[in-house]
N, C-alpha and C positions, 0 to 999 in steps of 0.2 A: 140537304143543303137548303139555306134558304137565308132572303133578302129582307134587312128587318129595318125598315125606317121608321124613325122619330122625328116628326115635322118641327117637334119643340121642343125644350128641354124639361126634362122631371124626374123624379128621385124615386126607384125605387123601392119597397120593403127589403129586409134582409129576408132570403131565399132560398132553395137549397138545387141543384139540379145534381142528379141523378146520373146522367150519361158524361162523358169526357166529352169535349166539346173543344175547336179552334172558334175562334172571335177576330176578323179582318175588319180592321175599319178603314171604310173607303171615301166618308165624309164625313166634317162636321165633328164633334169631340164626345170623347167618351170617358167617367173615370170610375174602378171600381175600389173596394177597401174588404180584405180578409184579414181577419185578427187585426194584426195594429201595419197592416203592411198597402201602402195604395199606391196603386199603380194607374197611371195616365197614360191615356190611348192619343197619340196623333194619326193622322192622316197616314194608312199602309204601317203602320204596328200590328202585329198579328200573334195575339194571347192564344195560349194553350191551358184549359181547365181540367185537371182531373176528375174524375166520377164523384161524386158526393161534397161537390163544393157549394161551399154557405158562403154569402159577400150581401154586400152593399152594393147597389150603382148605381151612377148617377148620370143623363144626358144630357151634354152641354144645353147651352141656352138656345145655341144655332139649328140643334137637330144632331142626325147623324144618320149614316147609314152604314149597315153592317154587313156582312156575310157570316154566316152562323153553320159550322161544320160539326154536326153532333154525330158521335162514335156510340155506335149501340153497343151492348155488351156483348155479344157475338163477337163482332170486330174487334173490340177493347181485347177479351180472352184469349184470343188467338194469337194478338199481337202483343201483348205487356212479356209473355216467355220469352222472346227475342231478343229483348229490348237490354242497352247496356246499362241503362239506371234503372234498377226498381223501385225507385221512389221518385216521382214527380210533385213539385208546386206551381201553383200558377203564374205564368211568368211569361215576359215577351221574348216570341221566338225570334232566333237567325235568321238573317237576312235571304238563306238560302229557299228557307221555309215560305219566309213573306211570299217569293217569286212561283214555289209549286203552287202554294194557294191564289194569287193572280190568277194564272194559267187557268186552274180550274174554273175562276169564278169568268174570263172570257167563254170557256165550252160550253160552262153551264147558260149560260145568259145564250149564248148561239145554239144552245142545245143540239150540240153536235158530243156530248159526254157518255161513255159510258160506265158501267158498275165497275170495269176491270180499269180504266182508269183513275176512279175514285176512290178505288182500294190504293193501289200503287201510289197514288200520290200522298195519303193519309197515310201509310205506313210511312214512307218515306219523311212526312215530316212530325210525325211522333219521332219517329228515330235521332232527326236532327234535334229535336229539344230533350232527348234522353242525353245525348253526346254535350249540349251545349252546359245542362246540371252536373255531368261528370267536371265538364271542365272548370266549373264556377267552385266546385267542392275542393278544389287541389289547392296549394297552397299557391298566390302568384304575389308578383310582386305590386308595391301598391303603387306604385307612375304609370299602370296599365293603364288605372281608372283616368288618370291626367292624361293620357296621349288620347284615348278615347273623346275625352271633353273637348279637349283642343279640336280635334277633327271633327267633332259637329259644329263647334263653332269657328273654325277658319275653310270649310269643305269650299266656298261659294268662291275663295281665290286662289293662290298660286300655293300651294304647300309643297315643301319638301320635308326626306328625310333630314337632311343635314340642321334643315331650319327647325321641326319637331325635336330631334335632339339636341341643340344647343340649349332651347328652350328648356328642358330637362334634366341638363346638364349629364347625356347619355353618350356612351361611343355611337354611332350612326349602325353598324353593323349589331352591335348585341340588341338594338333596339329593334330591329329589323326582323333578326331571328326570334326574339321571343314573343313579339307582338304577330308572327307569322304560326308560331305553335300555338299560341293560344286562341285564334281564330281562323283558321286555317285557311287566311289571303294574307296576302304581302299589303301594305298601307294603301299601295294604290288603287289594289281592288276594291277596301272598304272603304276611301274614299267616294267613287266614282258610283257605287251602292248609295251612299249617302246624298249625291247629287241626283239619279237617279228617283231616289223616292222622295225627295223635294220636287222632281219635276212632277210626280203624278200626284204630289199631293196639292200642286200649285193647279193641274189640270183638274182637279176634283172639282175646283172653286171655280172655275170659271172656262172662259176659251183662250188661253195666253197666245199670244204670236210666238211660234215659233223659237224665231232665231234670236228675240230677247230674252225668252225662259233659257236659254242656251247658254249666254252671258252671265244671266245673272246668277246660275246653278253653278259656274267653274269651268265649264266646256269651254274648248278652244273657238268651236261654232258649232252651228247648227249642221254640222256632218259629222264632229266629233260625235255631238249628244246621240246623234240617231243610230250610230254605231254602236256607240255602247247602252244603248237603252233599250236594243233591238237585242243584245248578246242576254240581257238580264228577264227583259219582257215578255219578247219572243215576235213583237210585231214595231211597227214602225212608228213615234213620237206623235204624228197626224190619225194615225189610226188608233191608238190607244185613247187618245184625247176625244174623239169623237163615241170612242165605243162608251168610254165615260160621262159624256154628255149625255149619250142618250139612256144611259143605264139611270141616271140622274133623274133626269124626265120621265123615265117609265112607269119610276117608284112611287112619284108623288102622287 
């Protein structure tokens, strides 16, 4: 595990690394490009690379700072026969994934971590991004991709079911159930995920007050937010914001 900051932004050579690897970005922008495919890192995006991956990248102009989780081949051999996809590409993982990797990167930084939990947690989110390519591989329907869009852009106000499907021109319940098998939450959990990591990506940047990051993420207030930020984080809205401050300042 390890913390990789770039005070500025610059461009890469094409490159090739060798071990499988997670990528957390926890400030600042990131973007890379394999074959003709580029993918854009914000703020709590958390890429998955297979072993022997050649790219491009490039770090925004502001910097960035990363958390880099490289899988030796030991751990890669032992874990890929498990696994429900035998083929991975590199791609950003589920939002469940994001959250074991947080976690980690709190113990590691507290250095209270050890090998058995950095195994468990790295299995556990290779597994979620084998589950997440099985599910992308199946046939679904294409208003997925539109309910999707919509909820990252109306997350910060009132959404309902009813109102997503009208917009869609869907029954409220088939919409419900198919967007709950294919991501395995109901709208409000992916929702409230998506508010969420707007708040820590808003805390990455700076020291927000509170009970206006609250507001302006969708929260009903600042005890909504801290409930559900603490169910996904594992610690409380004041305390995360500060462990990110100072992890911020550590690096520089």
């Amino acid at each position: 595990m390890t913390e990789l900051r770039h005070v500025q932004g610059r461009k890469l050579p094409l490159h090739t690394h060798q071990s499988a690897y997670f990528g957390l970005l926890l400030d600042g922008g990131y973007t890379e490009q394999f074959t003709h495919r580029v993918t854009e890192y914000k703020p709590f995006n958390l890429g998955f690379h297979p072993p022997g991956l050649t790219h491009h990248d490039e770090i925004a102009p502001c910097g960035s700072l990363m958390l880099c989780i490289e899988l030796r081949e030991s751990f890669w051999e032992k874990t890929r026969g498990y696994l429900s996809s035998p083929e991975f590409t590199p791609a950003l993982c589920g939002e469940e994934a994001v959250w074991l990797c947080v976690d980690l990167y709190r113990r590691f930084s507290a250095g209270t971590i050890d090998g058995l939990q950095v195994e468990e947690a790295c299995a556990q989110m290779v597994e979620n991004c084998a589950q997440v390519n099985v599910t992308l591989e199946r046939p679904e329907p294409k208003w997925i991709e539109k309910v999707v869009e919509l909820l990252r852009a109306t997350f910060s106000g009132p959404v309902t079911l009813e109102g997503i499907a009208k917009e869609l021109n869907l029954h409220p319940i088939h919409l419900s159930r198919v967007f709950r098998k294919r991501f395995g939450c109901t709208l409000g959990d992916y929702v409230n995920r998506l508010r969420v990591r707007h708040v820590c990506g808003e805390m990455a940047r700076g020291w927000p007050a509170l009970d206006q990051l609250a507001l302006a993420a969708g929260f009903a207030d600042q005890s909504h937010m801290g409930r559900v930020f603490r169910s996904y984080v594992g610690q409380s809205p004041a305390r995360f914001r500060e462990f990110l401050h100072n992890a911020r300042h550590r690096t520089v």
